[in-house]
C-alpha positions, -999 to +999 in steps of 0.1 A: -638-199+529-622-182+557-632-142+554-604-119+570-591-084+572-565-064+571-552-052+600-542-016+612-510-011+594-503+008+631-507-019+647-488-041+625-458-022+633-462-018+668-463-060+665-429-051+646-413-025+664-382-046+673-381-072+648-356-055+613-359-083+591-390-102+581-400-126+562-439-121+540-461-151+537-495-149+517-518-170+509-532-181+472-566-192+490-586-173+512-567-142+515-561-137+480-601-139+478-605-117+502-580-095+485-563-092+521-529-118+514-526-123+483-500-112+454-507-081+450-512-076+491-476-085+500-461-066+477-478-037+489-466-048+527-435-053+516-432-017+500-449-003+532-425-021+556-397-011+534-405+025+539-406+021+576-372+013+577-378-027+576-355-051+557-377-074+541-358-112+536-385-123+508-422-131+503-441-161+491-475-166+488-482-202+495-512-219+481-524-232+515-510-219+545-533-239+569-516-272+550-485-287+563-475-305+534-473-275+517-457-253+542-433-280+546-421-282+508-424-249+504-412-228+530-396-250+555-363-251+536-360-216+522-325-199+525-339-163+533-357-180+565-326-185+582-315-144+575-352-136+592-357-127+628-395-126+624-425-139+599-456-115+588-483-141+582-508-123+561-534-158+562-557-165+587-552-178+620-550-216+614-523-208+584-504-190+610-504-217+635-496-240+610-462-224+600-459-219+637-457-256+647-431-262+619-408-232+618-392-216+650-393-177+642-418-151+657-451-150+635-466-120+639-508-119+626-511-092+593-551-103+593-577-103+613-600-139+605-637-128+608-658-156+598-663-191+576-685-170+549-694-171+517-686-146+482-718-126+466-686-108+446-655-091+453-659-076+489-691-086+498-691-120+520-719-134+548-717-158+573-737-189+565-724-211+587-707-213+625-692-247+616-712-260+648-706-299+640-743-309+641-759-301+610-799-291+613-797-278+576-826-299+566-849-287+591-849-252+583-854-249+545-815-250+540-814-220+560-788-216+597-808-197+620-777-206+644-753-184+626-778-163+605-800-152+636-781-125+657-800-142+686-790-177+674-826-189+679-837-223+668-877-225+677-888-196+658-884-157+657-880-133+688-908-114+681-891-078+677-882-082+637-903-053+622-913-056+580-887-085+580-860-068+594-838-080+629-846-066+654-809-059+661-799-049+627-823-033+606-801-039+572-804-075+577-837-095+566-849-115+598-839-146+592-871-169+607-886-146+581-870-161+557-875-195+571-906-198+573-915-183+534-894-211+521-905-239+540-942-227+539-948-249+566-947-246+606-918-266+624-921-299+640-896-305+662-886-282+696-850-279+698-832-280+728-801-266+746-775-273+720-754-305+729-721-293+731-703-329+732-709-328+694-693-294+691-657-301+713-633-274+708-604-275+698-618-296+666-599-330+656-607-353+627-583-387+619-598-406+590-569-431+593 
């Protein structure tokens, strides 16, 4: 899922300063995981906002922002849209731009998007995976050294890790560490420069 953050309620409204009434939208998925857009999250923006002088036009928390059949049947045609001058997304940045290429309003960012991660428990995630479009998960004991290495190397460790640790970040087990006590075994293949053809950006998928 996609981790996220809060951002500075400063900053928030600073994005706000001109803007008097807004519009909330959550989201049931991610950010409600995260515990950064979910229920309980935009009511606490909207009591914040309200303080601050800010007419809030309603919330909803959709269940996936980043769809646009859903932001179609269920925000699209909402009466308190048309009484809004701006929309607080508090999803991540693909929900945002979602809404954005359906509704004409300004959308102003309430999160910061931080990673594709995966939940130990409640506030603690890690980044497994950088979503790189060529999958080498096979080769490395189900382990990514490309995300999980802070050096992002694929032919074996750097040589600074010290009892297991990164060498850029003691609190983090070395990954090739870890690599290498699962798969009990030496590589066989020398990986190249990545091939970025594979990896185009912006991302597009049609199935039919």
């Amino acid at each position: 899922m996609i981790i996220s953050e809060q951002k500075p309620r400063k900053e928030i409204l600073e994005m706000l300063t001109d803007r008097k009434r807004i519009f909330i939208v959550g989201c049931a998925a991610c950010a409600t995981k995260c515990q950064t857009g979910g229920e309980d999250e935009v009511k606490e923006m909207k009591r914040e906002l309200e303080k601050e002088g800010k007419k809030i036009t309603g919330t909803i928390v959709l269940d996936t922002p980043c769809d646009e059949r859903i932001v179609k049947k269920d925000l699209s045609s909402l009466p308190a849209l048309k009484n809004s001058d701006s929309l607080l997304i508090m999803a991540c940045g693909v929900g945002l731009q979602t809404i954005g290429n359906l509704i004409d309003r300004l959308l102003v960012p309430a999160l910061n998007p931080l990673f594709a991660g995966t939940t130990e428990r409640i506030g603690r995630y890690y980044e497994y995976c950088s979503l790189c479009g060529d999958c080498l998960l096979d080769e490395f004991g189900g382990i990514c050294p490309l995300t999980r290495c802070a050096k992002g190397l694929l032919n074996g460790p750097c040589g600074g890790a010290r009892d297991g640790k990164c060498e850029v970040n003691d609190e983090v087990d070395c990954i090739w560490a870890l690599i290498y006590e699962k798969t009990k075994e030496p590589l066989k293949t020398y990986y190249e420069s990545r091939d970025y053809k594979k990896i185009l950006q912006p991302g597009k998928r049609v199935v039919r």
